[in-house]
N, C-alpha and C positions, 0 to 999 in steps of 0.2 A: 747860720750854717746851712748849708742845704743837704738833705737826703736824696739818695737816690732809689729807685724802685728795682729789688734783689730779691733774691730770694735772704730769710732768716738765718745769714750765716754765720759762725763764732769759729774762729782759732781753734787748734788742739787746746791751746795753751790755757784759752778762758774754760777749757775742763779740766784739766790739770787742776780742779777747784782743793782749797782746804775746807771741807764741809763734814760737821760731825755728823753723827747717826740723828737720825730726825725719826720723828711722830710717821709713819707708815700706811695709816688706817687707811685701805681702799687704795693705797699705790698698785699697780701694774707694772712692771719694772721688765721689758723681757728683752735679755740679748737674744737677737735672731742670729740662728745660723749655730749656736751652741750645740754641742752633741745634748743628748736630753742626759735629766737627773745632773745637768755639770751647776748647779745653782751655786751661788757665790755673794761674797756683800762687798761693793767695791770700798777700795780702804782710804780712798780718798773723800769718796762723797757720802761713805756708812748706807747707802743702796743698797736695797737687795734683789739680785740681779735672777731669772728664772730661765730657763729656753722655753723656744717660741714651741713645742712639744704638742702642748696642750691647747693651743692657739690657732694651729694651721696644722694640715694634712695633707699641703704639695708645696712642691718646690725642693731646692738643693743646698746643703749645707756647704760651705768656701770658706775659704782662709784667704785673707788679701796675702799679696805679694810679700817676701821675707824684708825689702829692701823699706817696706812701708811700716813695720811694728818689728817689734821686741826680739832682738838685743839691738836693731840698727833704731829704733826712736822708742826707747825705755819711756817717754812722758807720755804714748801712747795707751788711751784708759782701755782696760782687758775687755772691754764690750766692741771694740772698735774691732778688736784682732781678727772677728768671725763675722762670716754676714749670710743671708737665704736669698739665693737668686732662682727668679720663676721662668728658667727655658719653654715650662710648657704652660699652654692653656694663656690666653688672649688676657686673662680677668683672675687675678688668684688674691684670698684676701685672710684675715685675720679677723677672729674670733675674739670680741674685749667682752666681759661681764662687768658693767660697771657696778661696785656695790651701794648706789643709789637708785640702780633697776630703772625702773620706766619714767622718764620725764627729768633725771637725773641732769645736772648740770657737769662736763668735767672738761677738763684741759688735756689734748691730745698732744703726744712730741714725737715725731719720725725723724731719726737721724741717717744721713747715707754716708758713708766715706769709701769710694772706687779702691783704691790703694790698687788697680790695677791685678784685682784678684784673677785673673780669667788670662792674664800675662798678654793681652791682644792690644793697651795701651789703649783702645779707643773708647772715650767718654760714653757711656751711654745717655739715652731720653726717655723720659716715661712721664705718665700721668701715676697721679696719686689721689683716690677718692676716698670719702669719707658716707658710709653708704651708697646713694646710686647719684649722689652728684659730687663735681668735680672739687679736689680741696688744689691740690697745687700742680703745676708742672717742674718734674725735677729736672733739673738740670746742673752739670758738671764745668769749673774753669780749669782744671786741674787733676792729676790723679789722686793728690794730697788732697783737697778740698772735701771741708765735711759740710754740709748745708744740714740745716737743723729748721724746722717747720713746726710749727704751732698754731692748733683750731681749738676754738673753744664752741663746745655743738654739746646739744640736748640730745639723749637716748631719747629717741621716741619707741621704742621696743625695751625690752629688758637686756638686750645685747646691742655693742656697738659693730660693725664690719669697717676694716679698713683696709681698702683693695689699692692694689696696686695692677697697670694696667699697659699693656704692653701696645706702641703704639707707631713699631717697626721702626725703630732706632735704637733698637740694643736690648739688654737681658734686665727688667729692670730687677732689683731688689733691694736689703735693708739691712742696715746694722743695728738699729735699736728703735724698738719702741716703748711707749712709756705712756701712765693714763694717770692723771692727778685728778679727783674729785674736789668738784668745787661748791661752794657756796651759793643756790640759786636765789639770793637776794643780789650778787652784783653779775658785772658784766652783759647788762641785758641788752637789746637789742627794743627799737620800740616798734611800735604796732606796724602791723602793713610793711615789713620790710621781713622778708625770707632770707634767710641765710645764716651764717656763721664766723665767727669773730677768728681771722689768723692774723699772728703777731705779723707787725710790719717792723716799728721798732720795740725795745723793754730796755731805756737807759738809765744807768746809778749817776745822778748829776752830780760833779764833784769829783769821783770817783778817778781815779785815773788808775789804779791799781788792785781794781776790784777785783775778788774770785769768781763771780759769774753765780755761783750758788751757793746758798744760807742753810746753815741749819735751823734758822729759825722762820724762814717764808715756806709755812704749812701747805702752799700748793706747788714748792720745789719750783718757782720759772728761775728759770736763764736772765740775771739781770745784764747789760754791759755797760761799763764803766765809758762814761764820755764827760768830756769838758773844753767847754772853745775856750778859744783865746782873748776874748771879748770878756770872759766872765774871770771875776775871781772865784776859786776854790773857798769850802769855808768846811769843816772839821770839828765834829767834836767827840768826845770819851764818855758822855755824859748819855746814858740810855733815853732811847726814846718811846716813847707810854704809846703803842702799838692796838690798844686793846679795846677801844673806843670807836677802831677804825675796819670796816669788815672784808676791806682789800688784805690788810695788813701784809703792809711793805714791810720786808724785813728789818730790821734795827739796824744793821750794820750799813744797809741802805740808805736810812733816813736819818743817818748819824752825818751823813756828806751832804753837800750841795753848793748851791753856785748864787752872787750876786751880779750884779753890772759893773763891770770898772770903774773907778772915778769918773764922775765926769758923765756919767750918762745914767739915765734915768728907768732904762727896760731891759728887761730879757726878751732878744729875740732868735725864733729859730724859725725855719720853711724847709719845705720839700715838697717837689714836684714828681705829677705822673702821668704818662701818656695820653690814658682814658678820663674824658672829662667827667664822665658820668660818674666814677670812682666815689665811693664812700670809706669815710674814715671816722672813728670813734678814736677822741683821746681822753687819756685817766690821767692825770696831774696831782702829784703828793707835795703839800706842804706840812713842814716844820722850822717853827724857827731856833735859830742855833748861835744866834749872838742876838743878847736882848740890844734893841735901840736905846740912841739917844737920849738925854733927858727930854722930858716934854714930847718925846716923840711914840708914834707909833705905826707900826708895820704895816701897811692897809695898802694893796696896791686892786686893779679892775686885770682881767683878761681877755683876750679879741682875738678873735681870727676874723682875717682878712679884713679886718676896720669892723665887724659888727661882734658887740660884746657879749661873751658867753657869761663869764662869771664876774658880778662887781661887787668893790669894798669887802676884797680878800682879805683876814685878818688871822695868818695864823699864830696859836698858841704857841709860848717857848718848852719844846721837847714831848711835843702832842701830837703823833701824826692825823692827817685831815687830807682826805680825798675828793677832789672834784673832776667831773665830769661833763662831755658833753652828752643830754638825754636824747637829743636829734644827732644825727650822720651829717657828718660836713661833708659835702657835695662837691667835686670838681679837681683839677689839674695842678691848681697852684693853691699852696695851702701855706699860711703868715700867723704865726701864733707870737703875741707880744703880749707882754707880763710888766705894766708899765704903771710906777705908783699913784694912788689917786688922788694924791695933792704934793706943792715942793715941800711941806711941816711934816711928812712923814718920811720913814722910812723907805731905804730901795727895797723891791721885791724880791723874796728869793726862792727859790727851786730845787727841790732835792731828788725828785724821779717822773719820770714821766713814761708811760706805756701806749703806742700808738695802732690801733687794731683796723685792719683794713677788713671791711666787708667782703665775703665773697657766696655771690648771691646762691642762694638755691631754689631752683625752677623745677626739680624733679620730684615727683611722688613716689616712695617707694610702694612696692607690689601690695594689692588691700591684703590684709592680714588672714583672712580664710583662705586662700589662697595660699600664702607662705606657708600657714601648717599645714595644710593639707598634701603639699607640694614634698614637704621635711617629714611628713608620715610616712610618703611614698618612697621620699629616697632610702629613710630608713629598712622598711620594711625590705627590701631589693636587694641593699646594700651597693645602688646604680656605680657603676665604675666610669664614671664620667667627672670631669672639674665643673660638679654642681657645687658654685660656692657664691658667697656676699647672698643678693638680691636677685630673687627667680627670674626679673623682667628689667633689674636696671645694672648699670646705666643703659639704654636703650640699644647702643649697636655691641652690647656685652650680653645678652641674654641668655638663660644657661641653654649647654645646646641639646638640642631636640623639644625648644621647649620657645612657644614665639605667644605673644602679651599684644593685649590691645591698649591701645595708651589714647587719652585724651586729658585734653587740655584741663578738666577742672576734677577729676575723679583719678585716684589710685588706681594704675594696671591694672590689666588682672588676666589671666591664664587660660589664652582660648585654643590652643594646641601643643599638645606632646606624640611625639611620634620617638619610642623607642623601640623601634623594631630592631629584629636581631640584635640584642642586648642583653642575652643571656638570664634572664629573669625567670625566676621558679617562685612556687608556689600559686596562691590561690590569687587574682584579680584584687587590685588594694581594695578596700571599704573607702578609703581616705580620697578617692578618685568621685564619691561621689557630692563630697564638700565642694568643685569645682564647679560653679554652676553657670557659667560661663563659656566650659568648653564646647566647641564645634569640630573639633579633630580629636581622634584616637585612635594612634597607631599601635597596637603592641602586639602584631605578628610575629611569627617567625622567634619564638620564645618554647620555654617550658613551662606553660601555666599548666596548670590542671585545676581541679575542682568545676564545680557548674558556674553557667554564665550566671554573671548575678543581675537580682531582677532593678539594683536601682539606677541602671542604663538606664532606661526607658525616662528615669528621671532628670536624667538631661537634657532638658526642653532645647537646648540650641546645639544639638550635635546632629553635625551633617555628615560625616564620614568616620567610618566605624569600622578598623581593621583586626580583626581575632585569629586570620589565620594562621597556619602552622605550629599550632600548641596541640596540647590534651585535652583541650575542657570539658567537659560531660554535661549531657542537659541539652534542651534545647534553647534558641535565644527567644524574648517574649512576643505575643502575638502584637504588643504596640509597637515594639521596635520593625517588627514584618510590615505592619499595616503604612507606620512612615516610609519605609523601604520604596513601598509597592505606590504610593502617592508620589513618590518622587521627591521626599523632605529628607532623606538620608542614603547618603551611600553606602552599603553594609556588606563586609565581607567576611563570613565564616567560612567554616569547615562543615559540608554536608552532613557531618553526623548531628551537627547542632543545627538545623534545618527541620521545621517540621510545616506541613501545609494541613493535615490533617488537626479532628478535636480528639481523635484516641489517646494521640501521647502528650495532652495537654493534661490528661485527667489526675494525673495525682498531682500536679499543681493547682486544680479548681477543686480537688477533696483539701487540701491545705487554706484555700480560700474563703469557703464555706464560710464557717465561724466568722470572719471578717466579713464580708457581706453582708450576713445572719445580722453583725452588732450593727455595722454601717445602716440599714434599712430600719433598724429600730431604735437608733439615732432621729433617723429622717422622720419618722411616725410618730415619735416624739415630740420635733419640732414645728409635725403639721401641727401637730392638737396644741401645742402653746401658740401657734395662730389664730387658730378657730377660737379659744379660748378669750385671749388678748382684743381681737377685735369685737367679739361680742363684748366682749367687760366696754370696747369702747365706744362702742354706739350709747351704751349707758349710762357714761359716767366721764363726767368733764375734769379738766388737772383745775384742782385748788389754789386758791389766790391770785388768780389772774383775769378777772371778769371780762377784759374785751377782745376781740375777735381773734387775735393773731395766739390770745391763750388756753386756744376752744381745745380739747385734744381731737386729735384725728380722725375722722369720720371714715366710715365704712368703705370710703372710693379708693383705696388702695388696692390697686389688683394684683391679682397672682398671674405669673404669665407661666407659659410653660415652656421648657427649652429649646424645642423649635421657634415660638414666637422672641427667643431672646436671643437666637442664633441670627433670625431673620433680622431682626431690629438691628444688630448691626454689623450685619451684611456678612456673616459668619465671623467674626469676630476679626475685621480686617483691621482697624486702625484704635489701635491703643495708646491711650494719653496720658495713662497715669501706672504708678505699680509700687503696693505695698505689703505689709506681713502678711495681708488678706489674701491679695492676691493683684490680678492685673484687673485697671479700668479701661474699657471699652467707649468708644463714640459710638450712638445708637440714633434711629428716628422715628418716633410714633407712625401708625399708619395717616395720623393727623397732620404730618410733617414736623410735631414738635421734636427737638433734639433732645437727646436723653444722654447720661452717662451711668455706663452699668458697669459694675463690680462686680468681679466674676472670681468665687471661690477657687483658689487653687486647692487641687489635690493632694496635695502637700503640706499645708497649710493647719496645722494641729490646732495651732493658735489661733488662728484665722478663723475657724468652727465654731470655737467659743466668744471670738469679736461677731463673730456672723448673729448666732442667737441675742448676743447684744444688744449689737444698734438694731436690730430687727424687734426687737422688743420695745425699746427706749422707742423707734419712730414712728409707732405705734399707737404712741398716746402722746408728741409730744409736736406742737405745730408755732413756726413763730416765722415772722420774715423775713429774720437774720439768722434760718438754721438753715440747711440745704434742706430745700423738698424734698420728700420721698413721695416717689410715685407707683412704687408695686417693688415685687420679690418673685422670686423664682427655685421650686428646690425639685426641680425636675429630673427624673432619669439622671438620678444622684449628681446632681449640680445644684449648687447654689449661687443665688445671683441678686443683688439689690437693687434698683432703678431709680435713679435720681434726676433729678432735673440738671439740663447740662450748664456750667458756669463757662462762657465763653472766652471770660478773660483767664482761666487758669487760678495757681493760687497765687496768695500774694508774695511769697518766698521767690518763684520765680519770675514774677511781675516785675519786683525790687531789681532782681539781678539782671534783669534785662536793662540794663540802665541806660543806654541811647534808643530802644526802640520805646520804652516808654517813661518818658519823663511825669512825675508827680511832682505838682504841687504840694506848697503845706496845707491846704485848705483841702486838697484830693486826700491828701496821708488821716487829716482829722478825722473826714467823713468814713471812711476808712477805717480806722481806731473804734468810731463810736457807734459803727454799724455792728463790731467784732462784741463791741464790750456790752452793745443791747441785747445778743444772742447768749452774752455767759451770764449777763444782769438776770435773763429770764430763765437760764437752767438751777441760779441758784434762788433766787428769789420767788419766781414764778412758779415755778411745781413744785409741788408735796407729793410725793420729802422730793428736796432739793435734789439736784443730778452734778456730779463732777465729773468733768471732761477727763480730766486727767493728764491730756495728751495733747493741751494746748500750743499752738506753734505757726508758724506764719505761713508752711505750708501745708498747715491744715485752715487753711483761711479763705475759701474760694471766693471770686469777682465774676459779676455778671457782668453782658454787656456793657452795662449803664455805670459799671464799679461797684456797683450794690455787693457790699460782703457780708459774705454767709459762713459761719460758724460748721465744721464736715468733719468724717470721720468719728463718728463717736462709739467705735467696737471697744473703747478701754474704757467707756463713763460708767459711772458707780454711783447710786445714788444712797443715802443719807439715810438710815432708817426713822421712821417718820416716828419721832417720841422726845422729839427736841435734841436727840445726841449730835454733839457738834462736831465728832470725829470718828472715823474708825480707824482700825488696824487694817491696812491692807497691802499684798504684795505691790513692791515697786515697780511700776511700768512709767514709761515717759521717752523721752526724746535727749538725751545729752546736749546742756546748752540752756533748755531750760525745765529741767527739772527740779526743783523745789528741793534744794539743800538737805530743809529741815526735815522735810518727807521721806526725804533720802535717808535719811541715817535713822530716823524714829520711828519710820512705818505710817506713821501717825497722821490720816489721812482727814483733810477737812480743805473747804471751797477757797479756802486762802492757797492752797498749792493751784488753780487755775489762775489765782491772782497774781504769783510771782509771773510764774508764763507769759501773762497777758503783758506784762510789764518789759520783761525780754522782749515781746514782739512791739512794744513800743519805739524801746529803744533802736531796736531796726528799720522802723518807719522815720525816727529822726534823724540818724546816722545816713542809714545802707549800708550799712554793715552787717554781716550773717550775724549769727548766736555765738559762734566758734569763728574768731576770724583765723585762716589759716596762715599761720606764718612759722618762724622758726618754732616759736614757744606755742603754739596752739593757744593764741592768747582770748580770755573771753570777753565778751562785748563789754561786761560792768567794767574789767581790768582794761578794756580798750579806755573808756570814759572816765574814771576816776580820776587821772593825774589831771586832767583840763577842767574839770567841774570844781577841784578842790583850790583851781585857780580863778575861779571864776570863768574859764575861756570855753563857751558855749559854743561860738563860731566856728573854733577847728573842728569840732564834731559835728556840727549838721551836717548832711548830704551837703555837696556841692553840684549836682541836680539841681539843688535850689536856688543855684545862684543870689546866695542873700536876699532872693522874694518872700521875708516873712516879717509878719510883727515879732522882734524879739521876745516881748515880756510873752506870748504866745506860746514861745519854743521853750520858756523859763517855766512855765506853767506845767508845759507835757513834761518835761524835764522832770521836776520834784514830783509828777503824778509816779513816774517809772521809778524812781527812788523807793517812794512810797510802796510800791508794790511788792521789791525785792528784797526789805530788811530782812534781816536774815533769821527773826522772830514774827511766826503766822502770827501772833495777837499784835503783832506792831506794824501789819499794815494793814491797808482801806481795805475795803468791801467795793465789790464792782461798781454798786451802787452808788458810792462815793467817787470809783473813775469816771462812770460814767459823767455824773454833775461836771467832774470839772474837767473834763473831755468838752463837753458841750462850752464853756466858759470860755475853752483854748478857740473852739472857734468863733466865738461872739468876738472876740481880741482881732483874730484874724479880719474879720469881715467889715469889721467896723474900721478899719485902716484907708480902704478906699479903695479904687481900681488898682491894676497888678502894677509892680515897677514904681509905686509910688512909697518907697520903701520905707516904712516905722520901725525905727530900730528900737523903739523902748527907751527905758530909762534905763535900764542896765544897773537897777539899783542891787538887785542878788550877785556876792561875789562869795566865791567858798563853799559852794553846796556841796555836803560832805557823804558819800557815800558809804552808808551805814553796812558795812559787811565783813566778817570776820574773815581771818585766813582760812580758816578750814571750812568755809563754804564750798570751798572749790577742789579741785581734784589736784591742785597744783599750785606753787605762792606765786602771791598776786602782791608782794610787794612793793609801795612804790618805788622807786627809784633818789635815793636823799640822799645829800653827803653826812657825813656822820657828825662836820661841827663847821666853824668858819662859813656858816651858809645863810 
């Protein structure tokens, strides 16, 4: 048979369902366009129907046309009779709580039926998105004509948005929408593909007189009854055991289905589409419903387009059994044949099958500081503008007065709002200064009052700054004057809030006092744990490390002072790095050597206590594989650290730079065992031992030459020295590779830098981040499991490496990274033991020969099984299996 490529449409009639009251838990059910409080349970389908009230806060309530429902088409269902059209605002959307909150799996349905409400007979067009990327485009054959749409997408927020978007072909709007929670062990999606699953087809094979919907298919889809003419029908009365199976097709579903005619040996169906790049996912339900033959049995293989997805099919009599494709069939023309695997057995048969087309997602919604800060501010105002979905997407929808920086591999994020004359009273938001991005703010020509507040100033990238025509009281601060008069801000108040004079400064520096008073007795504190620190280190060497690289740090660390650290480089023009601490600076000895310095932000609470830290720690702690420290600075209240410069960056961005620099597996080992002899020596080498904490691959710097150095260590914490092998400590780290166990126990000892180390392994084998971003935010161990547990090594390597390595080598770092991440600290190695067989992987490598002369190994390890529980992770990671027949 061939499909064609439609939108998802059904009959009035396939609603006209006989469907009892069903199980509810977590349904959304909302007729749009109902007057509010009209809630209702439709009596056909036992729904329970709410308005869209609580959902949305624009748009217009309509009644389709009289000639379109009830009394002139009574089989019309009472959701259809009302609908919400959006004459205004470009972008207007809806409000879903899914009750599985954040990371939740559910199944979305948008119904439209025109019925020619608006009496103008002319079809409308629109777009329909699901957050800030595109789900479908609606479109109309008919005034009758109801289209019905279905996505299956992950809440990444605790709310879902579903906008509809006007795209100057008419008014768009909606008859019903509807949200079913689903089960996030199916319907996945695998790695490295973005996006979201909308029904193409959901057929009941066999069926020719189906209702469309069950009361017993717990996530409520729309099946439709098909049957060619090629097949025969086949029927039975006889229940089907449902419960085994975690699609679970409805009974009544897999009570039907279809064999071959006489005479022929397969089930075949196709359908073609435009775009060849096209991805499609299909689910296939067997049950069988007439036992075979004597002597015989039901076993047939499945293939699209000649290459076989599933062999030696065998399903159970009255069991349903779900297969799937785990990979996206690719391309234009798609041939699915269902052909038995020998003439002794039985035909194959088929009772349902659901066909989901990919539709990709390319867009990041707004970073999440941002969105609240953004939703504090509307709230607080009560702004009378269509602020609604996503602050910054989809991209030419942005709410208005309000324009997003967008780039290619980072979430938006909010560098100007201009609400001028917008009627806004009270005090200047707080929630304005969570924006740390912004470079514009307009908010003239208002009624604010209260005083300027002082955490302007702390928006380091604000270049244009409009306060006039309010009340505000106070004057604006001397920093924001001093960038004014430099020429880094354009600033317009109200002369009363101007002041050039220190008189009317002074009850804000009597307010200040006390804070300076603490801040300078802060700093006087931190000189004498200097002066203290370094004498202890002229005198006294770190234990257990007798040769030179375990000497501690000798007296040559200099203190510079803020002018020598401004000069160095070259007032702080060219920054290469930026974290909790603050921003890194490129700098140049008066010697020419190049430096990078770290420069406390003023902001930075945390950052103060990372400062005293590593300032401490690199004070007595010297090795080849840690970044040098070459001096500190806490001058004219600045702090600043100096480190020797890594010319190649770190290795996080190294990895992602993937055509400007290609690694070998011999580059990645040396690489690995340069990382792992810098954390061998913090935990092995000094007494008491020191833990990173915050191991990750962009805390991994390359020199010139690639030599990598172990940096950042403002969160390491060492060990009190009395043999305890753990402590209780707050959780600090990186998401991605934070240490499960650490996570949830506190319970802090050298084995959490060894998970890490191990994450950063597996990114050196792969190229794959920690978090790969896709639909599911899937994680690196949940990228690799399904292939390792198959033995198939090769799909996961980098393909950087073009197959240039000794297998048994990549099999080796393989089980090293396993080994790291069990998800019990007493059941993995000790650095000490990566290290050993880090050094092993490359004896394998080296001993192979010159490049290109390829040792693939023996490939005797098949099945390496990745030891890790579900609730390691923040979200399931299960694999992907059919429940039987497999």
């Amino acid at each position: 048979m061939a499909f064609f490529l439609h939108l998802f449409v059904f009959s009035v009639a396939a609603w006209f369902a006989h469907v009892h009251a069903q199980l509810q838990t977590g349904f959304i059910s909302i007729d749009c366009g109902s007057p509010e409080d009209m809630n209702f349970v439709d009596l056909e389908t036992g729904i329970s129907y709410t308005s869209d009230g609580p959902f949305i806060s624009t748009g217009e309530n309509r009644n389709m046309s009289l000639e379109y429902r009830y009394p002139n088409n009574p089989m019309l269902p009472r959701a259809f009779s009302d609908l919400r059209t959006f004459p205004q605002g470009n972008k207007n959307c809806y409000t879903l709580r899914p009750i599985g909150g954040k990371t939740s799996l559910n199944l979305i349905r948008a119904t439209f039926m025109y019925g020619n409400y608006d009496g103008e007979n002319k079809l409308p067009e629109f777009d329909l998105y699901l957050g800030v990327n595109l789900w479908e485009s609606v479109k109309f054959v008919n005034a009758s004509d109801v289209v019905i749409t279905e996505i299956i997408g992950v809440a990444f927020e605790d709310t879902l948005s579903v906008c509809l978007v006007n795209i100057g072909q008419g008014v768009p709007f909606i008859s019903v929408l509807e949200l079913r929670p689903l089960n996030r062990s199916i319907y996945n999606i695998e790695p490295g593909i973005s996006g979201s699953l909308v029904v193409f087809q959901r057929l009941d094979i066999g069926y020719t007189n189906g209702t469309g919907r069950y009361a017993d298919d717990m996530y409520d889809r729309i099946w439709s009854p098909y049957n060619s003419p090629a097949w025969d029908s086949l029927h039975t009365s006889v229940d089907i055991d449902i419960s085994g199976n975690g699609y679970r097709a409805p009974n009544e579903v897999m009570q039907t289905g279809a064999t071959p005619k006489n005479g022929t040996e397969s089930l075949e169906f196709s359908w073609n589409v435009s775009d060849p790049k096209s991805k499609f996912y299909i689910y296939m339900y067997f049950a069988d419903l007439v036992m075979p033959g004597r002597n015989q049995t039901r076993q047939f293989n499945v293939s699209w387009n000649k290459v076989q997805l599933f062999g030696n099919v065998s399903p159970h009599a009255y069991y349903a059994s779900t297969f799937y494709s785990s990979r996206a069939l690719v391309g234009n023309e798609h041939k699915i044949s269902i052909q038995r695997s020998g003439s002794e057995n039985a035909v194959p048969i088929l009772n349902a099958i659901e066909i989901y087309r990919v539709q990709e997602f390319t867009d990041l919604a707004t970073i999440s500081r941002d969105v609240d800060a953004i939703h504090n501010f509307r709230t607080t105002y009560k702004v009378n503008r269509n602020w609604v979905g996503d602050p910054c997407g989809p991209k030419k929808y942005s709410w208005e007065g309000v324009l997003c920086n967008y780039t290619n591999s980072s979430p938006p994020q909010i560098i100007s709002i201009n609400l001028s004359t917008s009627d806004l009273t009270g005090q200047v938001a707080a929630s304005l200064a969570n924006l740390s991005s912004l470079e514009t703010l307009d908010l003239s020509n208002n009624s604010l009052t209260g005083p300027i507040p002082d955490f302007l100033e702390k928006l380091s990238f604000l270049k244009f700054l409009n306060l006039r025509g309010n009340q505000l009281s106070g004057y604006v601060s001397r920093s924001l004057l001093e960038r004014s008069k430099a020429g880094l801000l354009i600033l317009s108040v109200d002369s009363q809030n101007l002041c050039d004079s220190g008189s009317c400064q002074s009850k804000k520096k009597k307010i200040a006092v006390p804070i300076i008073v603490s801040v300078l007795t802060s700093l006087i504190l931190l000189l004498l744990l200097f002066i203290i620190l370094r004498y202890r280190s002229k005198r006294k060497t770190i234990k257990g490390n007798s040769n030179e690289e375990g000497r501690a740090l000798e007296s040559n660390n200099r203190q510079f002072t803020y002018a020598e650290v401004a000069n160095m480089t070259n007032n702080f023009q060219t920054a290469i790095g930026k974290g909790g601490f603050g921003t890194v600076y490129l700098g140049r000895l008066k010697n020419g050597s190049q430096v990078a310095v770290k420069l406390l932000s003023a902001s930075s609470s945390q950052g103060y206590k990372e400062f005293q830290n590593e300032a401490e720690l690199l004070m007595r702690v010297h090795h080849r594989n840690l970044a040098s420290f070459v001096g500190y600075s806490h001058d004219n209240n600045k702090m600043a650290l100096v480190y020797e410069y890594m010319a190649n960056g770190n290795l996080k961005s190294y990895i992602s730079d993937r055509n400007l620099h290609p690694l070998s597996w011999e580059m990645r080992l040396k690489i690995a065992i340069d990382a792992a002899q810098g954390l061998e020596y913090l935990h092995h080498g000094c007494r008491p031992a020191i833990i990173h904490r915050d191991v990750k691959s962009a805390n991994i710097l390359l020199n010139e030459n690639l030599v990598a150095k172990i940096a950042d260590f403002g969160l390491s914490k060492g060990l009190p020295d009395d043999q305890t092998t753990h402590i209780f400590a707050e959780v600090t780290g990186t998401p991605g590779y934070l240490d499960p166990e650490y996570r949830e126990s506190r319970n802090l000892n050298e084995k959490s830098d060894v998970y890490s180390f191990g994450i950063v392994l597996l990114e050196l084998i792969t190229g794959q981040p920690a978090i790969i971003k896709t639909t599911y935010h899937t994680h690196i161990i949940q990228y690799v499991t399904p292939y390792l547990e198959h033995g198939d090594i090769t799909s996961i390597v980098d393909e950087q490496m073009e197959g240039d390595f000794n297998l048994d080598s990549v099999w080796k770092a393989i089980e090293l990274s396993v080994a790291c991440t069990r998800a019990k600290s007493t059941q993995r190695v000790t650095m000490s033991e990566v290290l050993t067989g880090l050094k092993s992987c490359l004896e394998m490598e080296l001993a192979r020969g010159p490049k290109n002369q390829v040792n693939h190994g023996s490939q005797k390890m098949v099945g390496l099984r990745m030891d890790h529980s579900p609730e390691v992770f923040s979200m399931d990671f299960d694999l992907m299996t059919a429940p039987s027949g497999r």
